[in-house]
C-alpha positions as protocol buffer text, in pm:
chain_id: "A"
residue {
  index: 1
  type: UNK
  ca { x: 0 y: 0 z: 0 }
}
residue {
  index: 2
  type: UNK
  ca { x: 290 y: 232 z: 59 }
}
residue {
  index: 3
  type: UNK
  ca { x: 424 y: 184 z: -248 }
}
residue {
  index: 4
  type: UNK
  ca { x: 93 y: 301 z: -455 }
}
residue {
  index: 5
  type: UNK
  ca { x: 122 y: 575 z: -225 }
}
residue {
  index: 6
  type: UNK
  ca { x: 487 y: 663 z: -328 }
}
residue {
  index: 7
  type: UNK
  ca { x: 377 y: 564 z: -668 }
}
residue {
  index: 8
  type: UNK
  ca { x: 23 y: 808 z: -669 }
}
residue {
  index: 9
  type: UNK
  ca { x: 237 y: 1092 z: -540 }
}
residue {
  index: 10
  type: UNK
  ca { x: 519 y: 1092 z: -810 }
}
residue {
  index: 11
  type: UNK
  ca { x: 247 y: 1071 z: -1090 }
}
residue {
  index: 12
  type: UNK
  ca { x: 48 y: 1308 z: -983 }
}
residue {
  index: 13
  type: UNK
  ca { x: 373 y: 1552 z: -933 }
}
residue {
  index: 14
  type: UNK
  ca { x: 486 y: 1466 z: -1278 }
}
residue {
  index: 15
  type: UNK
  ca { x: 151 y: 1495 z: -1454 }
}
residue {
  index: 16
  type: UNK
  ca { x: 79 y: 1865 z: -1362 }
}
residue {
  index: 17
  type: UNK
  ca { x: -83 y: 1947 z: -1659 }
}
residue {
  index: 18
  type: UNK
  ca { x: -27 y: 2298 z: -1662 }
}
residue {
  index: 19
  type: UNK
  ca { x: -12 y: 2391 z: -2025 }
}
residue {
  index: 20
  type: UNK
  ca { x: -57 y: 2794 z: -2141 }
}
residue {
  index: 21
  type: UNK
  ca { x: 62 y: 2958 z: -1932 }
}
residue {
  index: 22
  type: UNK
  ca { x: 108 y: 3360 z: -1991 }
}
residue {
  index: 23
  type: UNK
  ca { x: 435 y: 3544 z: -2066 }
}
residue {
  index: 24
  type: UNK
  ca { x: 446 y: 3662 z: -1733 }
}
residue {
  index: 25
  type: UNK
  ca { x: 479 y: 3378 z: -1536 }
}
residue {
  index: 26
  type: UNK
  ca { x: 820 y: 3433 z: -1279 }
}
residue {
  index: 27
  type: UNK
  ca { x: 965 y: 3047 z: -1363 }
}
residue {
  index: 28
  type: UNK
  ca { x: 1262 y: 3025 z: -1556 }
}
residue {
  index: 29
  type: UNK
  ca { x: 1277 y: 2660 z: -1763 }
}
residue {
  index: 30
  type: UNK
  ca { x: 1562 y: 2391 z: -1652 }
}
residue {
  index: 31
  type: UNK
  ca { x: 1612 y: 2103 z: -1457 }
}
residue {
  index: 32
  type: UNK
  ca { x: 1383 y: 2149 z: -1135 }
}
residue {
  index: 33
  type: UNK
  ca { x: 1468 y: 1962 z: -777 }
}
residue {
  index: 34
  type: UNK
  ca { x: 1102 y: 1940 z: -644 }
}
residue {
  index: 35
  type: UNK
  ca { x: 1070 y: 1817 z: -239 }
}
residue {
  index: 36
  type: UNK
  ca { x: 711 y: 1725 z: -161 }
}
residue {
  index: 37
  type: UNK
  ca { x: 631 y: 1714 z: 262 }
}
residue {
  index: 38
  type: UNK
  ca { x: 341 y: 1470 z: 267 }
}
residue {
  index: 39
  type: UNK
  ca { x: 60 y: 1386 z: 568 }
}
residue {
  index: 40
  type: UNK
  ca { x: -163 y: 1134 z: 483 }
}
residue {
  index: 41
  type: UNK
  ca { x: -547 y: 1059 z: 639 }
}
residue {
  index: 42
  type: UNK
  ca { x: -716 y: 753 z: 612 }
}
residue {
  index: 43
  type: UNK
  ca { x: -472 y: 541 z: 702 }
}
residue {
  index: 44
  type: UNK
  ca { x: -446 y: 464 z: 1049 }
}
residue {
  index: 45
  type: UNK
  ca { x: -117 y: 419 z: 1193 }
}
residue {
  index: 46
  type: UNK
  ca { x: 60 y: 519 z: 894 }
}
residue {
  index: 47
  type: UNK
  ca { x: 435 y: 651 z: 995 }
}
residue {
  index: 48
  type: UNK
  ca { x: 516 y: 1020 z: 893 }
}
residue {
  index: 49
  type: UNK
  ca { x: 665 y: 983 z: 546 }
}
residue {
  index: 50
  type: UNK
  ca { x: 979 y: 1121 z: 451 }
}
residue {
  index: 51
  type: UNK
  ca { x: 994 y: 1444 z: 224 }
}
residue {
  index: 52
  type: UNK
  ca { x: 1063 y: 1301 z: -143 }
}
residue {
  index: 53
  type: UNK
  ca { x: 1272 y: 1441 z: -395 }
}
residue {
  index: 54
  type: UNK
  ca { x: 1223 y: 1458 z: -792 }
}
residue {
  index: 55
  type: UNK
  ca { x: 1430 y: 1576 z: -1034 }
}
residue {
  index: 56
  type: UNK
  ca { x: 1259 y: 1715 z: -1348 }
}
residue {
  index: 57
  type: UNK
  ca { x: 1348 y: 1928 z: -1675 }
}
residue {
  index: 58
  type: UNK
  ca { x: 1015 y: 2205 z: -1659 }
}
residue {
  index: 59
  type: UNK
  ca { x: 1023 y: 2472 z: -1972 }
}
residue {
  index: 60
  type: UNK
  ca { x: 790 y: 2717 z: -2054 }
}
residue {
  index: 61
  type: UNK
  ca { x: 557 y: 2697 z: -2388 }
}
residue {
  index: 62
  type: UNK
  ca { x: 456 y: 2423 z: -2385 }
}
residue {
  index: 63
  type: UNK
  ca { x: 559 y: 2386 z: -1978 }
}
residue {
  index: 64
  type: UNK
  ca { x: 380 y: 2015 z: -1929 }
}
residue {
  index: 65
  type: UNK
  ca { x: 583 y: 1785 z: -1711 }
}
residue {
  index: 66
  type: UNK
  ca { x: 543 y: 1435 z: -1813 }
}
residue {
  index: 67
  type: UNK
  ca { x: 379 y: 1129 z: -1648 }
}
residue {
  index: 68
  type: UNK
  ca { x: 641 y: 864 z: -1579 }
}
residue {
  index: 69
  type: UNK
  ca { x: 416 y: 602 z: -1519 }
}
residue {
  index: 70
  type: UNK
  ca { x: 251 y: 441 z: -1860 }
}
residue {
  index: 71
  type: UNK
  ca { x: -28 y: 250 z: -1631 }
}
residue {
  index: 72
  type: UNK
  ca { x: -214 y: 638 z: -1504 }
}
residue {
  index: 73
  type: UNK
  ca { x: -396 y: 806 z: -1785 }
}
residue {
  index: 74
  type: UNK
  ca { x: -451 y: 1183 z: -1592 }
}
residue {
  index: 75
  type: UNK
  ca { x: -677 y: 1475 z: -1744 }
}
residue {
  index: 76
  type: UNK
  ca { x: -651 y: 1801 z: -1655 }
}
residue {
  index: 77
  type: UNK
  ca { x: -1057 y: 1928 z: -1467 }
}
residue {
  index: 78
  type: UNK
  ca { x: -963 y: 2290 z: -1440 }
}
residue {
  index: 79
  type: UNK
  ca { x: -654 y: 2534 z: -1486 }
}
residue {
  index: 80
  type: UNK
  ca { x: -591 y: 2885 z: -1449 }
}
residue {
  index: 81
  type: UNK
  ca { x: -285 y: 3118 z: -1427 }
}
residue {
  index: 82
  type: UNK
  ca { x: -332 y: 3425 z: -1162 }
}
residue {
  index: 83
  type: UNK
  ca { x: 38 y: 3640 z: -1177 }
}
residue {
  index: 84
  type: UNK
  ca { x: 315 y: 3384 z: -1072 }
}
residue {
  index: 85
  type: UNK
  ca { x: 80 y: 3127 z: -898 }
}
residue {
  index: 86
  type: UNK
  ca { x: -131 y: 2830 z: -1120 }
}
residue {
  index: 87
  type: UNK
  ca { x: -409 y: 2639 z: -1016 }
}
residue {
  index: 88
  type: UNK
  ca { x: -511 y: 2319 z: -1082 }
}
residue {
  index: 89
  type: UNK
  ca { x: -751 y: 2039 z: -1097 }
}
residue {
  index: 90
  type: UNK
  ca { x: -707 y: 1695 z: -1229 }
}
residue {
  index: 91
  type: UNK
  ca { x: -817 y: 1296 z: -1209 }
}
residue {
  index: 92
  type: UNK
  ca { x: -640 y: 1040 z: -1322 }
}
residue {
  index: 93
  type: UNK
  ca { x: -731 y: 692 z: -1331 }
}
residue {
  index: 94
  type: UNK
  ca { x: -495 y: 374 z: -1356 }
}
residue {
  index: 95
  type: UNK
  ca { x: -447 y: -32 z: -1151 }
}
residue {
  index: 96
  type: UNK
  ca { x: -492 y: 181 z: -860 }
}
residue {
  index: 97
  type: UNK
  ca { x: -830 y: 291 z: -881 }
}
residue {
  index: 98
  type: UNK
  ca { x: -949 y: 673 z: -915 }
}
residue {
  index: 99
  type: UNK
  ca { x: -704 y: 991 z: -825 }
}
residue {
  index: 100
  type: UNK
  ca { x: -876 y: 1307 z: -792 }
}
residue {
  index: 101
  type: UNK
  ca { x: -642 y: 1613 z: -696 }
}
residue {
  index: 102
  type: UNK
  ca { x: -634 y: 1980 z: -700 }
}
residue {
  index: 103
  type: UNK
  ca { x: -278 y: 2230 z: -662 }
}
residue {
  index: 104
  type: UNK
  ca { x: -187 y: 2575 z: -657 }
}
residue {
  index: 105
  type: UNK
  ca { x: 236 y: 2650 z: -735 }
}
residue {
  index: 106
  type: UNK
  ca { x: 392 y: 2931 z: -725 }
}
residue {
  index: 107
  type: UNK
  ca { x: 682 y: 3070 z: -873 }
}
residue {
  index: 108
  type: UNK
  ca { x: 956 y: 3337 z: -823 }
}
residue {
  index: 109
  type: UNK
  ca { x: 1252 y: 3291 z: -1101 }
}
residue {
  index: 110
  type: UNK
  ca { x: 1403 y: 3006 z: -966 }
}
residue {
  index: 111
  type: UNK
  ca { x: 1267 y: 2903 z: -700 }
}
residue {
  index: 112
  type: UNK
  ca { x: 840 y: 2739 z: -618 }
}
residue {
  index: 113
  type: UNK
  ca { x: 609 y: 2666 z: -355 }
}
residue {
  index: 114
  type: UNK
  ca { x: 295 y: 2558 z: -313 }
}
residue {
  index: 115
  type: UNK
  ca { x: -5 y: 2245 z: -238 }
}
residue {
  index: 116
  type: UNK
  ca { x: -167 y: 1987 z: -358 }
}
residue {
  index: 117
  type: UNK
  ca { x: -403 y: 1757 z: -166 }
}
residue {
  index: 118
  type: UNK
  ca { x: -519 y: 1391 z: -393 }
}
residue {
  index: 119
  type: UNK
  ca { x: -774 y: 1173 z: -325 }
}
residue {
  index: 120
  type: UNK
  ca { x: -741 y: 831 z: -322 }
}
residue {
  index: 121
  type: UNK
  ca { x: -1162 y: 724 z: -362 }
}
residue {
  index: 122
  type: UNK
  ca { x: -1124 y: 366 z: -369 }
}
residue {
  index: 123
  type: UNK
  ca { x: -878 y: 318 z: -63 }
}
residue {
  index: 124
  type: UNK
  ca { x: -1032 y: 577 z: 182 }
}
residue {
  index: 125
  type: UNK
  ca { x: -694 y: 805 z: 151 }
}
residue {
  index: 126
  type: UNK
  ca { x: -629 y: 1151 z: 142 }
}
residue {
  index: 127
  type: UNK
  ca { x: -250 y: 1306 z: 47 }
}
residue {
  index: 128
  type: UNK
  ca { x: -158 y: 1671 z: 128 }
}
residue {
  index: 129
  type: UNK
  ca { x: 153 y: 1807 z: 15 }
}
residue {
  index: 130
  type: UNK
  ca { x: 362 y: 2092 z: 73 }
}
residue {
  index: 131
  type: UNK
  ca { x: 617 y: 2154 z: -210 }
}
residue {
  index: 132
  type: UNK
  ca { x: 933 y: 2322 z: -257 }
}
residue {
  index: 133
  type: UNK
  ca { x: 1118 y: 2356 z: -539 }
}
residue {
  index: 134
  type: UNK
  ca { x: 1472 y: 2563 z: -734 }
}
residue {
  index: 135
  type: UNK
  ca { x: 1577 y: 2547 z: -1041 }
}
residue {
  index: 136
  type: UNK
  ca { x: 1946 y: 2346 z: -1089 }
}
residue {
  index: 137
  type: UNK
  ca { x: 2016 y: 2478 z: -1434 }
}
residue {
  index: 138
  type: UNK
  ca { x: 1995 y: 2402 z: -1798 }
}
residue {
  index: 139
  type: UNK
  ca { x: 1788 y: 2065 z: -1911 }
}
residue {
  index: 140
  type: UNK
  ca { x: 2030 y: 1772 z: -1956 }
}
């Protein structure tokens, strides 16, 4: 269970569909470290997970980072752009049943912060994260 966990969390971070987003958007495109702080509910006596680390190339036009996992199929609910922060809503559905989430980022040159929170329907489980993020540099 853990593991699907791990695994719903790293989809969901690299399936952000957030496509079109305006000139003025404060992110400059490279290789991004991202840290995601997660609590879970629904999962009684569940140990504090540790803060995970991914490492992904994010550019601008068209800035969609990409799902690594070929068994989730996500679609992006809702998306808007308001100054340097985007909002989100999404599902995605794979073996794991039905992901629902929603996420707000936002961005200052090279550096991000922000939430999102994922449901979990079919296993009772709620995910809240609080991410960080810089930017390392160019894309390999």
């Amino acid at each position: 269970m853990i593991s699907r966990v791990f695994l719903a969390i790293f989809m969901m971070v690299t399936a952000m569909p957030l496509t079109a987003l305006s000139a003025d958007l404060n992110m400059n495109p490279g290789k991004w470290e991202m840290t995601f702080q997660t609590e879970m509910t629904g999962m009684p006596g569940m140990p504090a997970m540790p803060p995970m680390t991914v490492t992904q190339c994010l550019e601008k036009e068209p800035y969609m980072p990409q799902n690594q996992d070929p068994s989730q199929e996500c679609k992006t609910l809702d998306f808007r752009q308001e100054g340097n922060t985007v909002f989100w809503k999404m599902a995605c559905t794979g073996e794991g049943g039905t992901t629902e989430g929603s996420g707000q980022m936002t961005y200052s040159g090279d550096t991000m912060s922000g939430t999102m929170e994922m449901v979990m329907k079919e296993q009772g489980l709620t995910i809240k994260n609080t991410i960080s993020g810089r930017r390392l540099g160019p894309c390999d």
